[in-house]
TORZAGU-885076 format. One record per atom (N, C-alpha, C, O): residue in one letter; atom name; x, y, z. Coordinates in nm, 2 decimals. Layout:
REM residues N
res; atom; x; y; z
a; CA; X; Y; Z
...
This chain:
REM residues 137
res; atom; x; y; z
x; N; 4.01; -6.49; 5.39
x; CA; 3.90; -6.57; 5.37
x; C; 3.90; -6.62; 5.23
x; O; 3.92; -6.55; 5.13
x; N; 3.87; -6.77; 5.22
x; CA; 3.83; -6.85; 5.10
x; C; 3.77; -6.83; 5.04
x; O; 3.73; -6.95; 5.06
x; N; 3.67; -6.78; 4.94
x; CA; 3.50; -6.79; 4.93
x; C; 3.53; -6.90; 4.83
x; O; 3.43; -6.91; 4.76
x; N; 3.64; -7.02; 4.77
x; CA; 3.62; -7.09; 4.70
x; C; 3.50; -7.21; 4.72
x; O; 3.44; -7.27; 4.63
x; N; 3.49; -7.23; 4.85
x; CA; 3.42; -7.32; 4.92
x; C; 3.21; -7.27; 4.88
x; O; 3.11; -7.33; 4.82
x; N; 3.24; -7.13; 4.96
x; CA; 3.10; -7.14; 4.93
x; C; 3.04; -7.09; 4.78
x; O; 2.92; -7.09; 4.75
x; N; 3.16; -7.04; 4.66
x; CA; 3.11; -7.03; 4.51
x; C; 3.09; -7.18; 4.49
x; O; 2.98; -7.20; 4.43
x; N; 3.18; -7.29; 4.52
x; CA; 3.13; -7.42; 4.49
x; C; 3.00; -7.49; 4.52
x; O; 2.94; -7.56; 4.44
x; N; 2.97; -7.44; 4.67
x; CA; 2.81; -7.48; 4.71
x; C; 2.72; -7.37; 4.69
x; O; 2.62; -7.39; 4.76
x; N; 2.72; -7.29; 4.64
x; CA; 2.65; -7.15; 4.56
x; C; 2.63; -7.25; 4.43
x; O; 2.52; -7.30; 4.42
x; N; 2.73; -7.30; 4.33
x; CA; 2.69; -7.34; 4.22
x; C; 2.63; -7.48; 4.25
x; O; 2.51; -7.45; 4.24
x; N; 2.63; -7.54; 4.27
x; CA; 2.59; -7.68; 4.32
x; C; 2.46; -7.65; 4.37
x; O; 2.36; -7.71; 4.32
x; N; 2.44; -7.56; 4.45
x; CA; 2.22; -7.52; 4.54
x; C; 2.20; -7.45; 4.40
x; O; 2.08; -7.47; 4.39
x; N; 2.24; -7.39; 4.30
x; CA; 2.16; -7.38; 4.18
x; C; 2.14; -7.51; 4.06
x; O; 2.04; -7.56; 4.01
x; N; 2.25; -7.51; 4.06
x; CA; 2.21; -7.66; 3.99
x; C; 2.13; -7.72; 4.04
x; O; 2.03; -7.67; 4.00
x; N; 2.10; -7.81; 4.10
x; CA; 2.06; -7.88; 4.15
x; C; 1.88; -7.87; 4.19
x; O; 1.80; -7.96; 4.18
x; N; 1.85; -7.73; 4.23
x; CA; 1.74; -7.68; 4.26
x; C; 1.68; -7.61; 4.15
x; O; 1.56; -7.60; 4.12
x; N; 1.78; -7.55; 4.08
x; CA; 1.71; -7.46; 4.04
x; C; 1.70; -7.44; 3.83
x; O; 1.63; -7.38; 3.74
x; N; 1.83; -7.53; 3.82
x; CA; 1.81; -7.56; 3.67
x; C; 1.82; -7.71; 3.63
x; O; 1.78; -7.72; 3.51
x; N; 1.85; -7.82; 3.69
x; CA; 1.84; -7.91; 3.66
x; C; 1.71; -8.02; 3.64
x; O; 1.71; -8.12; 3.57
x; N; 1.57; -7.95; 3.73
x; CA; 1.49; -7.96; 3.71
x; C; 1.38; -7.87; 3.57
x; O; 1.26; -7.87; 3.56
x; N; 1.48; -7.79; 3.48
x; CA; 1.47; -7.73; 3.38
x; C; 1.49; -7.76; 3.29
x; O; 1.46; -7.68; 3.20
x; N; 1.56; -7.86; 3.25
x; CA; 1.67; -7.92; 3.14
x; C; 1.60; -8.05; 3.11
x; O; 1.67; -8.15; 3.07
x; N; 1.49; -8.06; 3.12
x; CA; 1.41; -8.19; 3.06
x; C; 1.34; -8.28; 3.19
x; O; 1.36; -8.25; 3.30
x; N; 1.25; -8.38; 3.14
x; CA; 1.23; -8.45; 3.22
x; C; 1.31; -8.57; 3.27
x; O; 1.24; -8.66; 3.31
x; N; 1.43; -8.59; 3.28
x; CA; 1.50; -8.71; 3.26
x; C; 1.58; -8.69; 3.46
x; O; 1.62; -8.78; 3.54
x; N; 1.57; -8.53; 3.48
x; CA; 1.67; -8.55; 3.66
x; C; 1.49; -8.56; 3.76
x; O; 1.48; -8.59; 3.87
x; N; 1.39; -8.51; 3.66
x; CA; 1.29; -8.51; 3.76
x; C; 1.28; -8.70; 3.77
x; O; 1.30; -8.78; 3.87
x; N; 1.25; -8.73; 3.67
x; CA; 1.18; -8.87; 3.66
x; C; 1.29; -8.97; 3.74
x; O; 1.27; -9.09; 3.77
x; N; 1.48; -8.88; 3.78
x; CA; 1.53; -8.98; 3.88
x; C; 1.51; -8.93; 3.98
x; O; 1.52; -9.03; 4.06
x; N; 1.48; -8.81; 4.06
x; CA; 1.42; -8.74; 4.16
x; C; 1.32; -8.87; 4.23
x; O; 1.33; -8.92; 4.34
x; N; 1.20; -8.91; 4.12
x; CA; 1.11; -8.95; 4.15
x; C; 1.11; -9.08; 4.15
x; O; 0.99; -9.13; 4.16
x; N; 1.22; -9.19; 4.13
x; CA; 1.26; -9.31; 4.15
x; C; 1.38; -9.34; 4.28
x; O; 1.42; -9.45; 4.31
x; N; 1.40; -9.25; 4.34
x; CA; 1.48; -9.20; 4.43
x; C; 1.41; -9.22; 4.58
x; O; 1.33; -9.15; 4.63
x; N; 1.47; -9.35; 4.63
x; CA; 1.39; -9.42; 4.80
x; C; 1.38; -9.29; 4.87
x; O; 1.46; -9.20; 4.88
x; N; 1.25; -9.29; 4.93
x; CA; 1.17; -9.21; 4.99
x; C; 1.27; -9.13; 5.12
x; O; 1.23; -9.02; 5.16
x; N; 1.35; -9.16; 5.15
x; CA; 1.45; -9.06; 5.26
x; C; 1.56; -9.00; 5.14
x; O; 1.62; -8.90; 5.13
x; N; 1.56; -9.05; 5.10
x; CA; 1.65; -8.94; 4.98
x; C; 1.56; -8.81; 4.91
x; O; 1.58; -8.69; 4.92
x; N; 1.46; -8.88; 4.84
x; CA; 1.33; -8.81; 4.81
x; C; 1.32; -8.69; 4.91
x; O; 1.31; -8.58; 4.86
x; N; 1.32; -8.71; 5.02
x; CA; 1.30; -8.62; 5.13
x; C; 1.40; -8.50; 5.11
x; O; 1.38; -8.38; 5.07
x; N; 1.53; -8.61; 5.16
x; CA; 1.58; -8.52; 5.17
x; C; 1.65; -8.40; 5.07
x; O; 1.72; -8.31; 5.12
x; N; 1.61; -8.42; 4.92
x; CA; 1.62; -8.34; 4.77
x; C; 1.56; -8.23; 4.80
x; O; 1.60; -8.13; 4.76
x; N; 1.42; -8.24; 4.90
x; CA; 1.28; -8.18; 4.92
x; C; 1.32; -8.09; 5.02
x; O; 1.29; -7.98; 5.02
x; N; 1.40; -8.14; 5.10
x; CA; 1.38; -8.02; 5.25
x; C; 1.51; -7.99; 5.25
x; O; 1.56; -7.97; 5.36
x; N; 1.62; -7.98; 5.14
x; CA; 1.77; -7.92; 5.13
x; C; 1.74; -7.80; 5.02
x; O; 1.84; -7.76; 4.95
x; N; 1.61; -7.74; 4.99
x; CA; 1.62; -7.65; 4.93
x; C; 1.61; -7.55; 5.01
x; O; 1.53; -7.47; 4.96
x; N; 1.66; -7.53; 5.11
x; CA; 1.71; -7.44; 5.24
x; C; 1.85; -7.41; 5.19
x; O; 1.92; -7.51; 5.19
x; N; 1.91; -7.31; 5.16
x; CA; 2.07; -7.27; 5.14
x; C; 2.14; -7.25; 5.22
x; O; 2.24; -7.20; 5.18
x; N; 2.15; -7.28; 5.38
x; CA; 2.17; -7.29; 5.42
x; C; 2.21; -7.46; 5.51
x; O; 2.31; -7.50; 5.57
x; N; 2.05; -7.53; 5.47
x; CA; 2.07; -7.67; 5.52
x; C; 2.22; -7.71; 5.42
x; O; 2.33; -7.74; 5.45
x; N; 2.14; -7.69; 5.28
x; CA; 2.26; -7.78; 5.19
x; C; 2.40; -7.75; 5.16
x; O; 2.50; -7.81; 5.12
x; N; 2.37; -7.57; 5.24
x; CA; 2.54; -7.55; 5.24
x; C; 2.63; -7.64; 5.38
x; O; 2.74; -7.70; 5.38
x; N; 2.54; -7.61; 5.46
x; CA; 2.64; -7.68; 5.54
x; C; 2.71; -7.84; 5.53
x; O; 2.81; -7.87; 5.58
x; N; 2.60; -7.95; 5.45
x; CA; 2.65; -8.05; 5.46
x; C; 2.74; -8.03; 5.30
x; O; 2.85; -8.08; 5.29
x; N; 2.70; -7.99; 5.24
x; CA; 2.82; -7.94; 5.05
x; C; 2.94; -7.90; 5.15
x; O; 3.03; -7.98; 5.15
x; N; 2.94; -7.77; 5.24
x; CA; 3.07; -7.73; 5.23
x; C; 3.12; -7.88; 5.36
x; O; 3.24; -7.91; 5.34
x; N; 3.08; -7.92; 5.43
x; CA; 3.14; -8.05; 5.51
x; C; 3.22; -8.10; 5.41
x; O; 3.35; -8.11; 5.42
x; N; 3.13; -8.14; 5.25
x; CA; 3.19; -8.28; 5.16
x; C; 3.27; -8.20; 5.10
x; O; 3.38; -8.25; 5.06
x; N; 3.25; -8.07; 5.06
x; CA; 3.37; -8.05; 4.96
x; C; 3.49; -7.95; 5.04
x; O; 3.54; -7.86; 4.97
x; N; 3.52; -7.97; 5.17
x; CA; 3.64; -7.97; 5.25
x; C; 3.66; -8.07; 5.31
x; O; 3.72; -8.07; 5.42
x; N; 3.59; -8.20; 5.26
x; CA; 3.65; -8.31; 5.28
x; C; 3.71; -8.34; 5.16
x; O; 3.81; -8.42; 5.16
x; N; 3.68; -8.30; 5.04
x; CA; 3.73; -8.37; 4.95
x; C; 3.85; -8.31; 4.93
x; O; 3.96; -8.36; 4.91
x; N; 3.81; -8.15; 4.93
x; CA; 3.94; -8.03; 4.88
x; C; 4.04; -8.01; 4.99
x; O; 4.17; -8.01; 4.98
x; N; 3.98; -8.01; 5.10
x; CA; 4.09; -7.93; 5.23
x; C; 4.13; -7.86; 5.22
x; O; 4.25; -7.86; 5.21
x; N; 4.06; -7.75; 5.20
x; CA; 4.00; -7.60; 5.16
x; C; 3.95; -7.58; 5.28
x; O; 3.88; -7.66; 5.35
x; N; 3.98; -7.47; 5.31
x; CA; 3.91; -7.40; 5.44
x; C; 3.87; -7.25; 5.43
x; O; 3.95; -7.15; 5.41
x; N; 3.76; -7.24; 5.43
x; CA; 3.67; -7.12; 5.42
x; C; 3.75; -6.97; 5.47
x; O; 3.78; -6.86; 5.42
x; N; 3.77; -7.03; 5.61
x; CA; 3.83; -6.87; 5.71
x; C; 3.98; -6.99; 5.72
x; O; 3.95; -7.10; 5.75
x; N; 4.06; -6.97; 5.72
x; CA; 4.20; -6.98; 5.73
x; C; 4.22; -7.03; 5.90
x; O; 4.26; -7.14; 5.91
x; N; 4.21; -6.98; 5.98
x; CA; 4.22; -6.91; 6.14
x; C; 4.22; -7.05; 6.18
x; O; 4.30; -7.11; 6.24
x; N; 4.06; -7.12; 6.13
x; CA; 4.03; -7.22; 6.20
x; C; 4.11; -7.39; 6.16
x; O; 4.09; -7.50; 6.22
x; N; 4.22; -7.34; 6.02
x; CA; 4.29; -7.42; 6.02
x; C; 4.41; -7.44; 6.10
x; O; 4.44; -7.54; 6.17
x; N; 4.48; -7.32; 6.10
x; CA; 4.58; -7.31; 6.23
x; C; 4.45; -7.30; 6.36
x; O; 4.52; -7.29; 6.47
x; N; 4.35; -7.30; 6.39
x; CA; 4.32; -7.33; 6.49
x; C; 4.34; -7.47; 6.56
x; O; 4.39; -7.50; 6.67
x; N; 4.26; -7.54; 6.45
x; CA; 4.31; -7.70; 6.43
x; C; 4.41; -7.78; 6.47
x; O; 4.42; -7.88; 6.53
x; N; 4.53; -7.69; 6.39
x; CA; 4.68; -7.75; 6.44
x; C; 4.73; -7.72; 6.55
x; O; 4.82; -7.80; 6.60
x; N; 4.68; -7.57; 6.62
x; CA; 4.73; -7.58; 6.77
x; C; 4.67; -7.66; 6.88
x; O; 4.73; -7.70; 6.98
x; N; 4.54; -7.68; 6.87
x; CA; 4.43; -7.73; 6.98
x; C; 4.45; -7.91; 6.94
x; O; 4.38; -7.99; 7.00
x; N; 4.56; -7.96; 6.84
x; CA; 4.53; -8.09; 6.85
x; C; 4.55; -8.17; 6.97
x; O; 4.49; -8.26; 7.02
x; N; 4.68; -8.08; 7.03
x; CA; 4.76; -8.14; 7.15
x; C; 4.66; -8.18; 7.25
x; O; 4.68; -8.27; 7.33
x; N; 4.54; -8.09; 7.25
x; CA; 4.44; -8.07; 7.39
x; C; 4.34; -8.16; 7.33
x; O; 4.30; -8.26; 7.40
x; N; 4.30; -8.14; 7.23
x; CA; 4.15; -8.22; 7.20
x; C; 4.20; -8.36; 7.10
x; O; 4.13; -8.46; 7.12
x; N; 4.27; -8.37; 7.03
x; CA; 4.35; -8.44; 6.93
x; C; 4.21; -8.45; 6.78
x; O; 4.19; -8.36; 6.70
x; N; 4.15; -8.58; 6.79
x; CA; 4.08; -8.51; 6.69
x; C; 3.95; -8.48; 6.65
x; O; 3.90; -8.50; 6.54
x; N; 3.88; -8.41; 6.76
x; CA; 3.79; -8.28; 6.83
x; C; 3.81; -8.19; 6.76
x; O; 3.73; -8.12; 6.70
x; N; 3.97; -8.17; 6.76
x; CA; 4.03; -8.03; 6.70
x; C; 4.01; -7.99; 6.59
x; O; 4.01; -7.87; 6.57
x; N; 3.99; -8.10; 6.47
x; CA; 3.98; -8.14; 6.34
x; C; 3.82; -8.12; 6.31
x; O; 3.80; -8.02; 6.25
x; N; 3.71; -8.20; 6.37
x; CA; 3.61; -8.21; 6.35
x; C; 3.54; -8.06; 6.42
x; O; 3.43; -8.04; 6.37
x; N; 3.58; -7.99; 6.50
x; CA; 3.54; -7.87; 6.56
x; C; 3.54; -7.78; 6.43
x; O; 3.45; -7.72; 6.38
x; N; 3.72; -7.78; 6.40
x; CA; 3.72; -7.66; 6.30
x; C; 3.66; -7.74; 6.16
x; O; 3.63; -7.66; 6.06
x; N; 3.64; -7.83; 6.16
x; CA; 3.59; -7.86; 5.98
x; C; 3.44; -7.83; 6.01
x; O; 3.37; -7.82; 5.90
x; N; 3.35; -7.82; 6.17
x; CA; 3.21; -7.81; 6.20
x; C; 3.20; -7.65; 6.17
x; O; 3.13; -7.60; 6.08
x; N; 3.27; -7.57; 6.26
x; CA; 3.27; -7.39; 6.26
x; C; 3.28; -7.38; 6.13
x; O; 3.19; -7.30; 6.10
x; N; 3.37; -7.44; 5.97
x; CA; 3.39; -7.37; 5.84
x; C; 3.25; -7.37; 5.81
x; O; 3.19; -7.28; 5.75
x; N; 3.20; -7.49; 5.86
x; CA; 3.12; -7.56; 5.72
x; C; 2.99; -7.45; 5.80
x; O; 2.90; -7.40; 5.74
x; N; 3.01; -7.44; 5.90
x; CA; 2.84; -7.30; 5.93
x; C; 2.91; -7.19; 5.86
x; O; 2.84; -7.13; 5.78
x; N; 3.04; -7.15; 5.88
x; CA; 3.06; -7.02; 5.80
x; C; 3.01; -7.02; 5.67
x; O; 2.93; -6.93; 5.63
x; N; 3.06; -7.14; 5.57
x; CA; 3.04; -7.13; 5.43
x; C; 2.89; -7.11; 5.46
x; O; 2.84; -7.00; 5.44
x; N; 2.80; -7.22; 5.49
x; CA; 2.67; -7.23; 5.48
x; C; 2.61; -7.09; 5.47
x; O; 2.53; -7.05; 5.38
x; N; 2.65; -7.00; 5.59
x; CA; 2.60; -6.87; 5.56
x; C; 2.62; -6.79; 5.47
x; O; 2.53; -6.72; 5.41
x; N; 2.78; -6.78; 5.42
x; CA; 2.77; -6.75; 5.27
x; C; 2.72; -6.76; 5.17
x; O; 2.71; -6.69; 5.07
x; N; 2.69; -6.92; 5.21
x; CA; 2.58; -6.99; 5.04
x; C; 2.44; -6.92; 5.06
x; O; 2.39; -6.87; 4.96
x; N; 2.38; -6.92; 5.19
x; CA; 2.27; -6.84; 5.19
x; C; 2.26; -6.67; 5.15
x; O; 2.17; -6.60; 5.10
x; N; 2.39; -6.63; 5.20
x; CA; 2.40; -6.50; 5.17
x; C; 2.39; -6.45; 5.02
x; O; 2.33; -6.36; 4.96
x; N; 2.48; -6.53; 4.98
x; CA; 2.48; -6.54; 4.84
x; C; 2.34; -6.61; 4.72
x; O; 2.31; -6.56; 4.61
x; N; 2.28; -6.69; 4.78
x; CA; 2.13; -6.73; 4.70
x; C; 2.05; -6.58; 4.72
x; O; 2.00; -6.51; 4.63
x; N; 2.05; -6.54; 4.85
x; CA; 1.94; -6.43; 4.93
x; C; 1.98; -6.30; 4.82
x; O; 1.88; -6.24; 4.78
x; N; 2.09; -6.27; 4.78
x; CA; 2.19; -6.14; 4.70
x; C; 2.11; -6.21; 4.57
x; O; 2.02; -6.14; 4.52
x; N; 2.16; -6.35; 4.52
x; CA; 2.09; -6.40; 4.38
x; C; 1.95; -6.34; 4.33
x; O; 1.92; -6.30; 4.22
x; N; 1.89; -6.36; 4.46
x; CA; 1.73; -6.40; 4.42
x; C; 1.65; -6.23; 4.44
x; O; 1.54; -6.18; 4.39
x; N; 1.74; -6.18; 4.52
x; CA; 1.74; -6.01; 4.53
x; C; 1.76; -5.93; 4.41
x; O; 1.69; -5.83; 4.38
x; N; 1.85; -5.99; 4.33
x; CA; 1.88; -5.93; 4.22
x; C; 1.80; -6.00; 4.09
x; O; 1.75; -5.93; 3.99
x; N; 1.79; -6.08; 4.09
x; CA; 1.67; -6.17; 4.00
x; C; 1.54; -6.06; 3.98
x; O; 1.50; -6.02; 3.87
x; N; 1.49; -6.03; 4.08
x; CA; 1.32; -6.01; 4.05
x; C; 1.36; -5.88; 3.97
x; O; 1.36; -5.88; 3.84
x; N; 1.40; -5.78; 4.02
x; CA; 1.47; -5.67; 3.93
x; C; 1.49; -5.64; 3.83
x; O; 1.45; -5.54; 3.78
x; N; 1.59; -5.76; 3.78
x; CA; 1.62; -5.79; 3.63
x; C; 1.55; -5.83; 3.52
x; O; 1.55; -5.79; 3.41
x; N; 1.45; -5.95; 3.57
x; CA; 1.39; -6.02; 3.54
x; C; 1.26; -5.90; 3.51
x; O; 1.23; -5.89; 3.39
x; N; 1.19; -5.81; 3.61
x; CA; 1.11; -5.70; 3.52
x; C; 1.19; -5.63; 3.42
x; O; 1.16; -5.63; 3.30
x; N; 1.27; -5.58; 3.47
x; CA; 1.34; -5.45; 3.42
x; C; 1.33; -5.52; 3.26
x; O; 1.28; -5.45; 3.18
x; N; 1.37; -5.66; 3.21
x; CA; 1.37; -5.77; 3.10
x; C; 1.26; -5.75; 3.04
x; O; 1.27; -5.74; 2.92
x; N; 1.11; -5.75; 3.11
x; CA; 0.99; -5.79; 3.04
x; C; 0.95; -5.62; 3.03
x; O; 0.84; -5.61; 2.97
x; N; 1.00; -5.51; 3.06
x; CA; 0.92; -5.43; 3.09
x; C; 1.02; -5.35; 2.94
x; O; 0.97; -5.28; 2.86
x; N; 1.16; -5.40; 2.94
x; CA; 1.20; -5.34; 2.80
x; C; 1.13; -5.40; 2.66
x; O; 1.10; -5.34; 2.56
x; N; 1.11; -5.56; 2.70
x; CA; 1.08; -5.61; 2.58
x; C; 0.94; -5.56; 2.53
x; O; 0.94; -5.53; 2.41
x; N; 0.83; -5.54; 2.60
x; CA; 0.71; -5.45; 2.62
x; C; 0.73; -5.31; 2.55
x; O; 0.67; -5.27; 2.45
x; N; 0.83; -5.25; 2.61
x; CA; 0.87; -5.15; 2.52
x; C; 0.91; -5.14; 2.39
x; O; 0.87; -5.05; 2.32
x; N; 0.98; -5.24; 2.33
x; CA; 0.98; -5.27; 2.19
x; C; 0.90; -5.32; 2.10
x; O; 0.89; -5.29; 1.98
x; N; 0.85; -5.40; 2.15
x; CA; 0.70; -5.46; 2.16
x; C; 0.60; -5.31; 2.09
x; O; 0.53; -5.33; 1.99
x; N; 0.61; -5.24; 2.13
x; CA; 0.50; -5.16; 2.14
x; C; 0.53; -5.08; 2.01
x; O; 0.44; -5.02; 1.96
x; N; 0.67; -5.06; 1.92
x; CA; 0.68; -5.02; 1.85
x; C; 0.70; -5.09; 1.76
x; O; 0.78; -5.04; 1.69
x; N; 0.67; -5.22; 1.72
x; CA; 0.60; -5.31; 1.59
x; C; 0.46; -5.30; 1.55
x; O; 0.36; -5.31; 1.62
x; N; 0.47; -5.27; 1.43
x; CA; 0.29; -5.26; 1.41
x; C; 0.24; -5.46; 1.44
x; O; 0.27; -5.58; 1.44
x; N; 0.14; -5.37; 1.48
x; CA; 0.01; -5.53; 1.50
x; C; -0.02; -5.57; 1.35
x; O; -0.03; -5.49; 1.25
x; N; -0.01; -5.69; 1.35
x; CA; -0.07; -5.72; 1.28
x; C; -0.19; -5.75; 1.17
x; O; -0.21; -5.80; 1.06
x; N; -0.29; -5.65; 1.32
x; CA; -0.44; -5.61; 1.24
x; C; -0.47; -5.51; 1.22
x; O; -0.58; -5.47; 1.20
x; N; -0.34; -5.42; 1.22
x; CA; -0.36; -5.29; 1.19
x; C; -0.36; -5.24; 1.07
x; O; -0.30; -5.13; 1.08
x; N; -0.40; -5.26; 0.95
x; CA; -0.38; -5.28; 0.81
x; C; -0.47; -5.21; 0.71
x; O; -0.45; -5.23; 0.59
């Protein structure tokens, strides 16, 4: 198994969702100049799984990279029968596999986030607590 496929659309569903909209107003303000079915669809691909599947489609179209291996020699034996069925079958099966990894992988992200993210405020609190106040004088 590949996982190069779904670390690429793992990085790509964060970017895009999750820090690019952080980094100033300049990706929101094209978000929002952006014809209304695109608009949409920026809006309802924050499913990790919607946007993995059509990411890992484009970037094993671009790479020809295949997630599970199997379904590339799957490809080359079934051409004879399906010709190119065979191609579009196995490049349809990768791209659900990756997709679920990309979700697997946000779902692990966002699991490990809340955690950290206290564990973070609950140390800084703690140090916090051993600076004198300032009105204490």
């Amino acid at each position: 198994m590949d996982l190069a496929l779904a670390l690429l659309g793992l990085s790509l569903h964060i970017l895009l969702w999750e820090k690019l909209s952080d980094w100033g107003n300049w990706f929101n303000t094209i978000i929002k100049h952006l014809p209304k079915p695109l608009a949409y669809l920026y809006e309802a691909w924050r499913c990790p799984f919607c946007f993995g599947f059509w990411a890992a489609l484009a970037l094993h179209c671009l790479t020809g990279v295949h997630t599970l291996p199997a379904l590339d020699a799957m490809s080359a034996a079934m051409i004879d029968n399906l010709g190119q069925g065979a191609i579009v079958s196995s490049y349809f099966l990768d791209a659900l596999a990756t997709a679920t990894l990309i979700m697997i992988g946000q779902l692990s992200l966002n699991a490990l986030a809340v955690p950290a993210i206290k564990g973070h405020q609950m140390t800084m609190e703690f140090k916090q607590s051993f600076k004198p106040n300032s009105d204490e004088k």
